[in-house]
Structures are given as structure tokens and as C-alpha cells.
N, C-alpha and C positions, 0 to 999 in steps of 0.2 A: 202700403197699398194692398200686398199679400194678405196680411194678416184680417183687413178690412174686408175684404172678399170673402175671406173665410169663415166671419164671424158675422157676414148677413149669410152665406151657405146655411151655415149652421141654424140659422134663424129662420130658412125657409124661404129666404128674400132672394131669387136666384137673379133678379135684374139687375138690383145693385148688386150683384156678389161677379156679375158678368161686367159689371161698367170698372171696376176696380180689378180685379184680374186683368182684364186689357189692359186699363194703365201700367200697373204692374206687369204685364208681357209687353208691354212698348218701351217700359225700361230693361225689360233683359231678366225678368225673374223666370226661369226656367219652371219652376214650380206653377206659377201663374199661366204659362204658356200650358201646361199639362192638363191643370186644371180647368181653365176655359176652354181647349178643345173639348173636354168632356163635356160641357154645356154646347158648345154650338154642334158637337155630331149630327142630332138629328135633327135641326132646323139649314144649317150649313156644313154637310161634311167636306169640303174643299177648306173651308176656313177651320176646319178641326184638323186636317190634314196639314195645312201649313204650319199651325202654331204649332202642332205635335213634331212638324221637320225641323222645325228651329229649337227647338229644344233637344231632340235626337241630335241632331248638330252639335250639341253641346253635351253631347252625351247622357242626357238625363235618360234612367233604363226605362221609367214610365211610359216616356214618352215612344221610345222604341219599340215596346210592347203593346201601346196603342195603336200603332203606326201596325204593327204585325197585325198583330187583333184583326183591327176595318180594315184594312187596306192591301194586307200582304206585302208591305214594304216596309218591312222594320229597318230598312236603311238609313229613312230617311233622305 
């Protein structure tokens, strides 16, 4: 589902590349969680803020660094 996401990104396709990331962050791909917050920031930042916490939760540094970046909570 990651990789799916990745390779409509890459395509330009960001709607499916957002419907498959989600899948892939509602099973638990911390990458996909990183990655889709980057898409929903600036239409939803509370939902870029979440998936960025559940991945910081899991220690992914991206997601920590995102979390710092917007938000000044790189805690998570």
C-alpha cells in the first residue's frame, strides 16, 4: 500500500497517493503515517499532527522533526 502511494506521488496523482498512504497508516506503516501528514498539513493540520504523533510514538525521526517543524512538539 506504501509503495502504491508512492509511485502515484511520484506520478503527480496526489489523491490516490493520499487514499493508499492512509491505508497503509491504518495498518501501521510509520512511513505512510509521515508521509500523509505531509499531504494533509495544509488542508488539515490536526490530521497531520496526529499521524505525525503516531509515528513519533514509534519513534520514526521524520515524523519528530515534523512534529518540531509545525507544531513545536517534537514529542509527540
Amino acid at each position: 500500500m506504501f509503495e502504491v502511494g508512492t509511485c502515484a506521488a511520484v506520478d503527480g496523482d496526489l489523491s490516490t497517493a493520499k487514499f493508499w498512504w492512509g491505508r497503509a497508516a491504518a495498518a501501521g506503516s510509520t512511513d505512510a503515517m509521515v508521509n500523509l501528514g505531509g499531504l494533509l498539513l495544509d488542508e488539515d493540520p490536526e490530521g497531520a499532527r496526529l499521524w505525525w504523533s503516531r509515528a513519533a510514538g514509534e519513534g520514526h525521526p521524520a515524523a519528530i522533526q515534523n512534529l518540531d517543524a509545525n507544531f513545536g512538539d517534537g514529542k509527540g
